[in-house]
Steps between C-alpha positions, in 0.01 A plus 500: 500500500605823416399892597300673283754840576799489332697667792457174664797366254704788640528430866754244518753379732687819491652395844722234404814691368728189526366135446659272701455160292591258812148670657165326416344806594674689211448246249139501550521879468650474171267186359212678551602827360595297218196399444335812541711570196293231253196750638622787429611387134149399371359818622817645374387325196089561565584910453782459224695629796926479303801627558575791807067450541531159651449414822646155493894551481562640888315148598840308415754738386458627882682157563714456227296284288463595153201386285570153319202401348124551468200181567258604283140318503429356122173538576413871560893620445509649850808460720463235816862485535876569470818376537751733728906467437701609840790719359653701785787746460845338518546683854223273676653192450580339780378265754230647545339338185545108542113521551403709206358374222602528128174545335147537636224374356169668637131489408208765604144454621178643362435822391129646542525656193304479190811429254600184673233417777325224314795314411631545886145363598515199239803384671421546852145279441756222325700547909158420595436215248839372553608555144748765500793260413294479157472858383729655308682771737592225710654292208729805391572579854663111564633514134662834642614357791681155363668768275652692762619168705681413130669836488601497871603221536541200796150511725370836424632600822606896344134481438201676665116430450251756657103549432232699697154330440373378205938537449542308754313194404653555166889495669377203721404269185830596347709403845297214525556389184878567508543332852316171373877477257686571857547866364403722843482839423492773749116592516317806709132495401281789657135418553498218354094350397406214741200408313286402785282669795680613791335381804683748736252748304208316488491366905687569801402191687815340538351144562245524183805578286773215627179287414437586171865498403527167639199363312640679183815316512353147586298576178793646314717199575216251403434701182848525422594110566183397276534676226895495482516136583482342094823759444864500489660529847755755400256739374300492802823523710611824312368667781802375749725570197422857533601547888873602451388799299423781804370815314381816688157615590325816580172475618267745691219337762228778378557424160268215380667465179769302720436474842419134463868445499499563853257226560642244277842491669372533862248249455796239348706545834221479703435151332769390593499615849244252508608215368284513178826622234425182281156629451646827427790417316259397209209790557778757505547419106169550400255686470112415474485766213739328289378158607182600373659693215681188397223347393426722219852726443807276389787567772297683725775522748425726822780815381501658840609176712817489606740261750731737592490893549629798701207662610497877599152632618515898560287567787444844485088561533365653137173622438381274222600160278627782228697693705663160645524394143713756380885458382606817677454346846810309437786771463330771773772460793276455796382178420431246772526192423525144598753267332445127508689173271233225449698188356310214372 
């Protein structure tokens, strides 16, 4: 989601004068505003905004990134995302950048406006529908990717992938994909869609919700056993396969976009807290939306699960699920915000 002012693209995260690279703090900084970049080229684009009129450049060039290539949608031509080279002046280098990355690869969210809105909307019904890995944007954005690993080089590890929203889910499928060949690439994903209702919004009796999740994974494990049971054991194991990849995510408990996230990893260590992990260890994987899905979509794999995350929740009270939605929340420097490794 985006602002509908344009000064919202110029309030960025002026205070960070130096980036320390060895600081997960500053990476995140610089991810996101990275990201904010692929937003503010296709509006860039949206008002034939060029040259000293764009908006875009401080986004990156602020770090020393330059611009290395555009994502452009085949379908509507509009820009979803880019890919960021890190050049710095000779004089930076140093120590200091064992942990920065050689190229960037970042994707945007949806924009409410009319030039690109009903493509953005298209795709985030197929996050619903559990068909994103079928559309095109997410096709060029893997073909993208695999590219980038070839010209780097080794395991991708000089390479970043970073999404906010509807991004996000697009970066996820891409990691995802990428870590199924053993290739883990670096990952911070900001709001990203958990396609399912959020029971810390919908009750606050703790004992009605521990017994719903329960049920739901005693169903999801049943579901998931039956109707996996006539396949191959290493493609319903690709789940485990995935838990040495660790990406990063952001996610904000008033924002119902991806709160859920919350739930899904408490609820797994609770689980096991109680001696129920097996049943867990197979719900965890799926989803009853893509379960059902399956039936009808081929591969409807569940995008948003994952084994293995770093999960940072920002705490801070907003007003509403927009204003908790937001990319800007992630760069302000009076965040607070909890920090926790879930490892499957």
């Amino acid at each position: 989601m985006t602002s509908k002012n344009d000064n919202f693209y110029l309030s960025g995260p002026s205070h960070l004068t130096c980036v320390n690279w060895d600081d997960a703090y500053h990476r995140k900084i610089v991810a996101a505003s990275l990201v904010n970049g692929v937003y503010v080229l296709e509006k860039d684009r949206q008002k034939q905004r060029q040259g000293p009129d764009s908006l875009a450049f401080p986004w990156w060039t602020f770090f020393h990134f330059q611009l290395f290539h555009r994502l452009v949608d085949d379908v509507d031509s509009s820009i979803f995302g880019a890919i960021y080279e890190f050049k710095p002046p000779p004089s930076m280098w140093n120590n200091t950048l064992r942990r920065s990355p050689r190229y960037v690869i970042a994707f945007r969210g949806t924009i409410i406006k009319l030039d690109s809105v009903l493509r953005d909307m298209m795709l985030d019904l197929k996050i619903l529908m559990h068909g994103l890995h079928q559309t095109s944007c997410s096709k060029i954005a893997i073909e993208s990717v695999r590219n980038m690993v070839t010209r780097v080089g080794g395991n991708g590890s000089n390479l970043w992938l970073a999404g906010h929203s509807l991004g996000s889910s697009i970066a996820l499928h891409a990691g995802k994909t990428m870590a199924k060949s053993g290739i883990f690439i670096e990952s911070f994903l900001f709001n990203p869609p958990f396609p399912s209702a959020p029971l810390d919004q919908i009750t606050k009796c703790e004992e009605l919700k521990q017994g719903i999740r329960f049920a739901g994974s005693v169903l999801k494990a049943g579901l998931g056993i039956a109707m996996n049971s006539n396949k191959k054991s290493s493609s319903y194991d690709s789940f485990s396969a995935l838990s040495g990849w660790i990406p990063s995510l952001f996610v904000n408990r008033s924002d119902y976009i991806c709160s859920k996230y919350v739930e899904y990893f408490e609820h797994r260590r609770k689980m096991e807290e109680i001696g129920a992990g097996c049943i867990e260890s197979i719900a965890t994987r799926n989803s009853l939306g893509s379960l059902m899905m399956s039936a009808f979509v081929k591969e409807s794999e569940p995008l948003h699960l994952i084994p293995s995350a770093i999960l940072t929740v920002n705490l801070i009270p907003h007003q509403d699920c927009l204003e908790a939605h937001r990319i800007d929340q992630w760069w302000k420097p009076d965040l607070h915000m909890e920090y926790k490794l879930h490892k499957y």
